[in-house]
DRENTORKOL-3810 file (N, C-alpha, C; in nm, 4 decimals):
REM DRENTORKOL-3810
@n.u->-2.3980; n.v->-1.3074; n.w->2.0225; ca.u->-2.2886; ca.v->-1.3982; ca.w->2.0075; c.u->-2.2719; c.v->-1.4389; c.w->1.8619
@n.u->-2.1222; n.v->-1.4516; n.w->1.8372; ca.u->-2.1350; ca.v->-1.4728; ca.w->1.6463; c.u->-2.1091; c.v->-1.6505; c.w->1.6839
@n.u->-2.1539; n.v->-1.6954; n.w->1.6078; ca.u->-2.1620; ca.v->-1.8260; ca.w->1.5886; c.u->-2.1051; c.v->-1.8767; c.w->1.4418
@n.u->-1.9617; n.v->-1.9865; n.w->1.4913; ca.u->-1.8762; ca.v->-2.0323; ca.w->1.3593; c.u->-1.9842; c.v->-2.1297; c.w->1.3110
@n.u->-2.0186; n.v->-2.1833; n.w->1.1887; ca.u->-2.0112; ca.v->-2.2953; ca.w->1.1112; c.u->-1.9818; c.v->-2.3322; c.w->1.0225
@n.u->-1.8850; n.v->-2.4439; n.w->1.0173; ca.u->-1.8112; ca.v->-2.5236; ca.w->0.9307; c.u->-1.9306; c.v->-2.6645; c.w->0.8851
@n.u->-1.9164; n.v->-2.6417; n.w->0.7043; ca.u->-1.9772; ca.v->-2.7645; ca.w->0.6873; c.u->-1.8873; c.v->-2.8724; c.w->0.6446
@n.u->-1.8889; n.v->-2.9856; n.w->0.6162; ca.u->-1.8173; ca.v->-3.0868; ca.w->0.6158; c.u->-1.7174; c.v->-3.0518; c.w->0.4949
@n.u->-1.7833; n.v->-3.0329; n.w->0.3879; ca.u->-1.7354; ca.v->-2.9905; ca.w->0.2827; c.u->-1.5725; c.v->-2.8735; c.w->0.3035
@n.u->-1.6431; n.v->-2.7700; n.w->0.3759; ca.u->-1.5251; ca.v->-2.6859; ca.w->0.4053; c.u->-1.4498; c.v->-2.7318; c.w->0.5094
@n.u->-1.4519; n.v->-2.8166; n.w->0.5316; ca.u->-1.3739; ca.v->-2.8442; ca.w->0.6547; c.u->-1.2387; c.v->-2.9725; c.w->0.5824
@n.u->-1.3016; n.v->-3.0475; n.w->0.4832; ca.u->-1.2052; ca.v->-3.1368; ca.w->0.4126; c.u->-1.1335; c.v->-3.0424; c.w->0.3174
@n.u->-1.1951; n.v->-2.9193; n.w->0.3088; ca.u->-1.0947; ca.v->-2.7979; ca.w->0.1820; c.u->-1.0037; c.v->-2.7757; c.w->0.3131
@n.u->-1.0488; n.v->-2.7710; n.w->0.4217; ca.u->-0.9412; ca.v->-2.7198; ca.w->0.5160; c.u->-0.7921; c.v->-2.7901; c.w->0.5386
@n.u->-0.8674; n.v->-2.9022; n.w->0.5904; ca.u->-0.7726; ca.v->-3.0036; ca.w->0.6340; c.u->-0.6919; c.v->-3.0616; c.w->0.4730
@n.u->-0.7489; n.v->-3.0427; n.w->0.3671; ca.u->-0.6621; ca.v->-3.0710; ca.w->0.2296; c.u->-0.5501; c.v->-2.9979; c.w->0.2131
@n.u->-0.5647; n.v->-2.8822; n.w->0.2076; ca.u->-0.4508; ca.v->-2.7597; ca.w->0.1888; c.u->-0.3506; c.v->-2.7998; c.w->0.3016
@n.u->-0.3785; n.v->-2.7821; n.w->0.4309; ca.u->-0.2512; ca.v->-2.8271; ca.w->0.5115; c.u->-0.2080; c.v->-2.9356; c.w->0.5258
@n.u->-0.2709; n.v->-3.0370; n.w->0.4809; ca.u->-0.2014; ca.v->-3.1635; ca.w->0.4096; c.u->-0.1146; c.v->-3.1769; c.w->0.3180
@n.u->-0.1831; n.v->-3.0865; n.w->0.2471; ca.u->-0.0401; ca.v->-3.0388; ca.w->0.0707; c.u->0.0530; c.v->-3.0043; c.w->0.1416
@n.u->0.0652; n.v->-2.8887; n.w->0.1912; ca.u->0.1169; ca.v->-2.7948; ca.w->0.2709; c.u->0.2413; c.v->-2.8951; c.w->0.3680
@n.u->0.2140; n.v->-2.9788; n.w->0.4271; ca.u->0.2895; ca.v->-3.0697; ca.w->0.4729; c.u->0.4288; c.v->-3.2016; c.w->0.3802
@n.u->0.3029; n.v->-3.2282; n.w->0.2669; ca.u->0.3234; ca.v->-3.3062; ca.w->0.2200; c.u->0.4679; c.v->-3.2472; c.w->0.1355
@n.u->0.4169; n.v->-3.1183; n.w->0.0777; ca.u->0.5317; ca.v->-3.0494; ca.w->0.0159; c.u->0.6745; c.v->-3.0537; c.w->0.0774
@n.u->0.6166; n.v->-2.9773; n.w->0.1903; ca.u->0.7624; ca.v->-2.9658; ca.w->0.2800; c.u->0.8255; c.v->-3.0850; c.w->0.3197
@n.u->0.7602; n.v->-3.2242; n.w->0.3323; ca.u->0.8350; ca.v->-3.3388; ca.w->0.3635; c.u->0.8995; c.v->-3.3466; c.w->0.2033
@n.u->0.8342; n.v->-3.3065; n.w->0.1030; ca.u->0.9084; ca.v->-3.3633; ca.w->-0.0036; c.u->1.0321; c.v->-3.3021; c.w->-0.0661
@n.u->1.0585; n.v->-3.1622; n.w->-0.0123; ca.u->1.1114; ca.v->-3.0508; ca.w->-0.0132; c.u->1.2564; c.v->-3.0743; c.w->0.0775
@n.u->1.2157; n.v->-3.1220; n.w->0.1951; ca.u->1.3111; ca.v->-3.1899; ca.w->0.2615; c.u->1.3834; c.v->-3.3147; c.w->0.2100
@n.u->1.3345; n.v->-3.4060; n.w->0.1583; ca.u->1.3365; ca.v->-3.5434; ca.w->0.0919; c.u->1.4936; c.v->-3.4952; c.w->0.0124
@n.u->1.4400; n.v->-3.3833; n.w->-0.1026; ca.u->1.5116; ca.v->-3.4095; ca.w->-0.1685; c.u->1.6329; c.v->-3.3398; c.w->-0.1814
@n.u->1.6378; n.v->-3.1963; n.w->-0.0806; ca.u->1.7446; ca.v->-3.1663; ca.w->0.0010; c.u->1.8449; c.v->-3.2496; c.w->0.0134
@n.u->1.8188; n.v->-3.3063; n.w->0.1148; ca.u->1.8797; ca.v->-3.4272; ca.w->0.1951; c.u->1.9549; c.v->-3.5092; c.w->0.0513
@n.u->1.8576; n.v->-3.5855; n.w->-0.0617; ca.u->1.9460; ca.v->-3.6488; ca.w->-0.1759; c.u->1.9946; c.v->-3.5420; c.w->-0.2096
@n.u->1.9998; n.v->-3.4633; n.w->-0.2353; ca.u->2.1317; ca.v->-3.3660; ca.w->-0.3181; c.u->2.2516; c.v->-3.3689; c.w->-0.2357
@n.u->2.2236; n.v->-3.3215; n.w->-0.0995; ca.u->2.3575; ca.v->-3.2546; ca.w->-0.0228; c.u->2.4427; c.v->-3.4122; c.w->-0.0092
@n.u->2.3662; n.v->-3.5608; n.w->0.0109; ca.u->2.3915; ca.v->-3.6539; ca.w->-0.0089; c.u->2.4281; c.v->-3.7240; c.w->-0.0918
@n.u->2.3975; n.v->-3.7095; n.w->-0.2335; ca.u->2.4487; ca.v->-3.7700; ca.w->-0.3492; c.u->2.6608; c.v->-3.7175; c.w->-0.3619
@n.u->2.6813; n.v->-3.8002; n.w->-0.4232; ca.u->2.8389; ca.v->-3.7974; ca.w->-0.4054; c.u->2.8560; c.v->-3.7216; c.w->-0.5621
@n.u->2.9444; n.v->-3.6622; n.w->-0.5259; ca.u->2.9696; ca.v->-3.5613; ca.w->-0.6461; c.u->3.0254; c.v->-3.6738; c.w->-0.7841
@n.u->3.0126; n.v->-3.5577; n.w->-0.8837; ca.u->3.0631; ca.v->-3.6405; ca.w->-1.0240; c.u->3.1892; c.v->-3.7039; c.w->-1.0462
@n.u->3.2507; n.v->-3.7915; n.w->-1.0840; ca.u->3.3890; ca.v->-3.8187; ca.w->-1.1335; c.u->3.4485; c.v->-3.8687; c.w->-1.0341
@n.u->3.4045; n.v->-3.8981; n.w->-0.8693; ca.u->3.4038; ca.v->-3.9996; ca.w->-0.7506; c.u->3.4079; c.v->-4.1135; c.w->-0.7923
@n.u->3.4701; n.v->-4.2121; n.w->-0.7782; ca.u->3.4874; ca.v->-4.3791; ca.w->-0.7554; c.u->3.4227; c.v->-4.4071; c.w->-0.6488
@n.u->3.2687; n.v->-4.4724; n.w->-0.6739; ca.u->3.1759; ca.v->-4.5346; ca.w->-0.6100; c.u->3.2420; c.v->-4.6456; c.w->-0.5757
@n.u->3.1671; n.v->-4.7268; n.w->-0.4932; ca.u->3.2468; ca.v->-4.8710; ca.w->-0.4304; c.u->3.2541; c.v->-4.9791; c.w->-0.5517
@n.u->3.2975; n.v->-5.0120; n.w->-0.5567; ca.u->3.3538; ca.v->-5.1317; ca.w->-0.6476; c.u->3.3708; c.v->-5.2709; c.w->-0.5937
@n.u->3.2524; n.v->-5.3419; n.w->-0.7196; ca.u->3.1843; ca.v->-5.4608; ca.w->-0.6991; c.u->3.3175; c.v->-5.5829; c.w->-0.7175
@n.u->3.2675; n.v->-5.6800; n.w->-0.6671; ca.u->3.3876; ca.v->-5.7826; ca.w->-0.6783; c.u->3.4602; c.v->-5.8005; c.w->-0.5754
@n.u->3.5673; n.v->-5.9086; n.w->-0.6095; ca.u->3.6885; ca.v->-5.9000; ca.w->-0.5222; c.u->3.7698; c.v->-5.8537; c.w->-0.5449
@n.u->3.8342; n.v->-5.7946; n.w->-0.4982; ca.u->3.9785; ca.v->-5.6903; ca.w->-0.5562; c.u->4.1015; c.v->-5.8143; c.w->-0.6381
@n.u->4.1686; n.v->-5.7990; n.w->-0.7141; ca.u->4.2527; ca.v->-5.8330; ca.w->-0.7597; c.u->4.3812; c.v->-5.8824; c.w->-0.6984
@n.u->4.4535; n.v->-5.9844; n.w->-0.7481; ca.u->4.5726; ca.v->-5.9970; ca.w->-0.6728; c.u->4.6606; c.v->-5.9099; c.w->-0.7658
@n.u->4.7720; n.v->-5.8346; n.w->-0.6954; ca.u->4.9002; ca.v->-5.7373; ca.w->-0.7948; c.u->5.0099; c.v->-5.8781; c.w->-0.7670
@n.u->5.0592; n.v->-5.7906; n.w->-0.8582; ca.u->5.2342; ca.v->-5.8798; ca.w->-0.9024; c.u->5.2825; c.v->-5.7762; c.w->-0.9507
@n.u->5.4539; n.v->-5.7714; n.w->-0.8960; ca.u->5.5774; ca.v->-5.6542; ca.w->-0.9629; c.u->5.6389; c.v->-5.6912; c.w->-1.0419
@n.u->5.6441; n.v->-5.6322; n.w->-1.1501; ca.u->5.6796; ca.v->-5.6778; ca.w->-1.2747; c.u->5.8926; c.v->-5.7239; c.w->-1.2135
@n.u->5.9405; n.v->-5.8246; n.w->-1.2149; ca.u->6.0810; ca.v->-5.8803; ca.w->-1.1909; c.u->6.2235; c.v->-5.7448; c.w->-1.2384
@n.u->6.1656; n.v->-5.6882; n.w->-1.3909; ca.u->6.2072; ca.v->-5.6127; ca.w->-1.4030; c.u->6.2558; c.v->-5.4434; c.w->-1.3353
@n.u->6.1364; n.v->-5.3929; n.w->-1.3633; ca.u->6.1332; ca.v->-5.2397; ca.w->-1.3161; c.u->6.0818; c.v->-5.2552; c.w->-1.1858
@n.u->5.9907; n.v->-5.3089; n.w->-1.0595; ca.u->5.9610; ca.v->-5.3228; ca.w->-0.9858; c.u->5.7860; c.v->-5.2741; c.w->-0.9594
@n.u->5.7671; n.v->-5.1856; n.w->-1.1170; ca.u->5.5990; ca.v->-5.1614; ca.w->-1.1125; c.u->5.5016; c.v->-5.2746; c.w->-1.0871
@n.u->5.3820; n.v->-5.2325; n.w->-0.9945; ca.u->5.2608; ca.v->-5.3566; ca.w->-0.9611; c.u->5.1619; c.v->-5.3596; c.w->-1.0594
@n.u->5.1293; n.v->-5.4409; n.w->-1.0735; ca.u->5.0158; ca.v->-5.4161; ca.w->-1.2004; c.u->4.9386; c.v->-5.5726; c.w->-1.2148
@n.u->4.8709; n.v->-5.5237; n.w->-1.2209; ca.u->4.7368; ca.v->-5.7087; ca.w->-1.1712; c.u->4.7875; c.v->-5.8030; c.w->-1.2342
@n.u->4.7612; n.v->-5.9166; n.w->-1.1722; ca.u->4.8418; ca.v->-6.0509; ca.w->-1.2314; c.u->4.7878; c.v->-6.0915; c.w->-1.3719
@n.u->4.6458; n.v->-6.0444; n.w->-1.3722; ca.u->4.5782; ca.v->-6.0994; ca.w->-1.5405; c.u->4.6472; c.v->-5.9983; c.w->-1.6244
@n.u->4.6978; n.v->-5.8983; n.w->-1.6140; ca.u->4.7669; ca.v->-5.7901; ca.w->-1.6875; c.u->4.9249; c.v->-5.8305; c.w->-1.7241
@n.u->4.9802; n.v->-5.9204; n.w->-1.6327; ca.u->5.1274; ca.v->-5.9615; ca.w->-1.6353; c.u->5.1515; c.v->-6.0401; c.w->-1.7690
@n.u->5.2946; n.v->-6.0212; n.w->-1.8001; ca.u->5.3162; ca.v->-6.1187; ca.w->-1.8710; c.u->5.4557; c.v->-6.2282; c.w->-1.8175
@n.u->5.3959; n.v->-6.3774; n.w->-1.8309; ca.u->5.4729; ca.v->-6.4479; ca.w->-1.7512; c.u->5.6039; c.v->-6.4917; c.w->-1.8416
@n.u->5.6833; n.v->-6.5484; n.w->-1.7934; ca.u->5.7942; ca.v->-6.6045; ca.w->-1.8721; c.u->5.7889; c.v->-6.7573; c.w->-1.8242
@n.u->5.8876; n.v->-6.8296; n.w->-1.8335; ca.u->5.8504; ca.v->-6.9535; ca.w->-1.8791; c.u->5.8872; c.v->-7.0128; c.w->-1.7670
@n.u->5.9687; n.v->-6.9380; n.w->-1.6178; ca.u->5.9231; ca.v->-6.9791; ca.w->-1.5192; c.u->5.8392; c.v->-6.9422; c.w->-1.3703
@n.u->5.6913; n.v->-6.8658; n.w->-1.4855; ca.u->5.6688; ca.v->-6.7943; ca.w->-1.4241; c.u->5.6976; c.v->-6.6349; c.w->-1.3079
@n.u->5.7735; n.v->-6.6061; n.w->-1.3612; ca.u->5.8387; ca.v->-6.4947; ca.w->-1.3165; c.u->5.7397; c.v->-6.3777; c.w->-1.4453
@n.u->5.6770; n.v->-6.2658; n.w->-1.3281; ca.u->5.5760; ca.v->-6.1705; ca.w->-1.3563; c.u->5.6333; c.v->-6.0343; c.w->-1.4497
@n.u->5.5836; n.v->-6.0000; n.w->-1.5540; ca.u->5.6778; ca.v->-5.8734; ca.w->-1.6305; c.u->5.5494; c.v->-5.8201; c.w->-1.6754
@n.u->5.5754; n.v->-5.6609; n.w->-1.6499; ca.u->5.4922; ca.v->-5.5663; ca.w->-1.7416; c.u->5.4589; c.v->-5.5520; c.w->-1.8122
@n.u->5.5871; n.v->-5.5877; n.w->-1.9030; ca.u->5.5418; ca.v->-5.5838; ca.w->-2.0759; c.u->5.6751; c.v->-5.6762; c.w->-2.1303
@n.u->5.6652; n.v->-5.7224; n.w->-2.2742; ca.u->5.7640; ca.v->-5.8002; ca.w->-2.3566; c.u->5.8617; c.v->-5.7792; c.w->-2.3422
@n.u->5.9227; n.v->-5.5864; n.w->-2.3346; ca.u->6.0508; ca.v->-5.5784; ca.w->-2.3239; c.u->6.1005; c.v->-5.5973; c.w->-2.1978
@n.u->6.0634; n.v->-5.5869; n.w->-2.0936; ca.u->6.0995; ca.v->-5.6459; ca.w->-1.9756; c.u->6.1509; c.v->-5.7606; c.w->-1.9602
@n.u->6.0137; n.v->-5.8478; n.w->-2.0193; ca.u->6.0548; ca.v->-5.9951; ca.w->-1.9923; c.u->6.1483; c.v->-6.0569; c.w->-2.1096
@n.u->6.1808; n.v->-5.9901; n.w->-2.2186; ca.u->6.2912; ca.v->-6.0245; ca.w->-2.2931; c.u->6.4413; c.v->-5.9879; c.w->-2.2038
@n.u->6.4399; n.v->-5.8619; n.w->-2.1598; ca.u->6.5415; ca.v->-5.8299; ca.w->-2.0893; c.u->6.5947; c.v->-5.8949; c.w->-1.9538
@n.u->6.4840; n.v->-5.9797; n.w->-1.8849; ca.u->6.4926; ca.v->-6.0404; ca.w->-1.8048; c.u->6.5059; c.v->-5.9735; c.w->-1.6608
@n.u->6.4827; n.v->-6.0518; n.w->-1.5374; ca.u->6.4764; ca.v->-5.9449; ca.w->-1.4167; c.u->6.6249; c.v->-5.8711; c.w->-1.3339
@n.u->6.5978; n.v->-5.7356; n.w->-1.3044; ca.u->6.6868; ca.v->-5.6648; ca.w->-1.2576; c.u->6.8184; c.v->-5.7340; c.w->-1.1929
END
């Protein structure tokens, strides 16, 4: 009869390697997964804050954020100077 023996020693070389061996492939997977997952370049990620209030400029009817407006003197919203010199449509 052939008779196995494993000494302790070879037996933690054993169980080490298929530990790597594991460890790899979970990490292998890991980072799969972030690639096919990461959002491609030049994407608009979510955006922090509260969104803005718009206002149409009186004139031409373009929207454009209220801190961007320019007001006239009774408050009435314009795009730009020549608008609000020209006054609304």
């Amino acid at each position: 009869m052939l008779r196995i023996s494993m000494t302790m020693d070879s037996l933690r070389v054993c169980i080490g390697h298929s530990m790597i061996k594991w460890l790899l492939l979970i990490l292998l997977a890991v980072g799969v997964y972030l690639l096919v997952r990461r959002p491609a370049r030049g994407t608009a990620g979510p955006v922090s804050g509260s969104p803005e209030r718009m206002v149409s400029c009186a004139a031409c009817g373009i929207f454009l954020p209220e801190k961007e407006s320019i007001r006239s003197g009774d408050g009435t919203p314009y795009c730009c100077e020549a608008h609000r010199t020209a006054g609304p449509r």
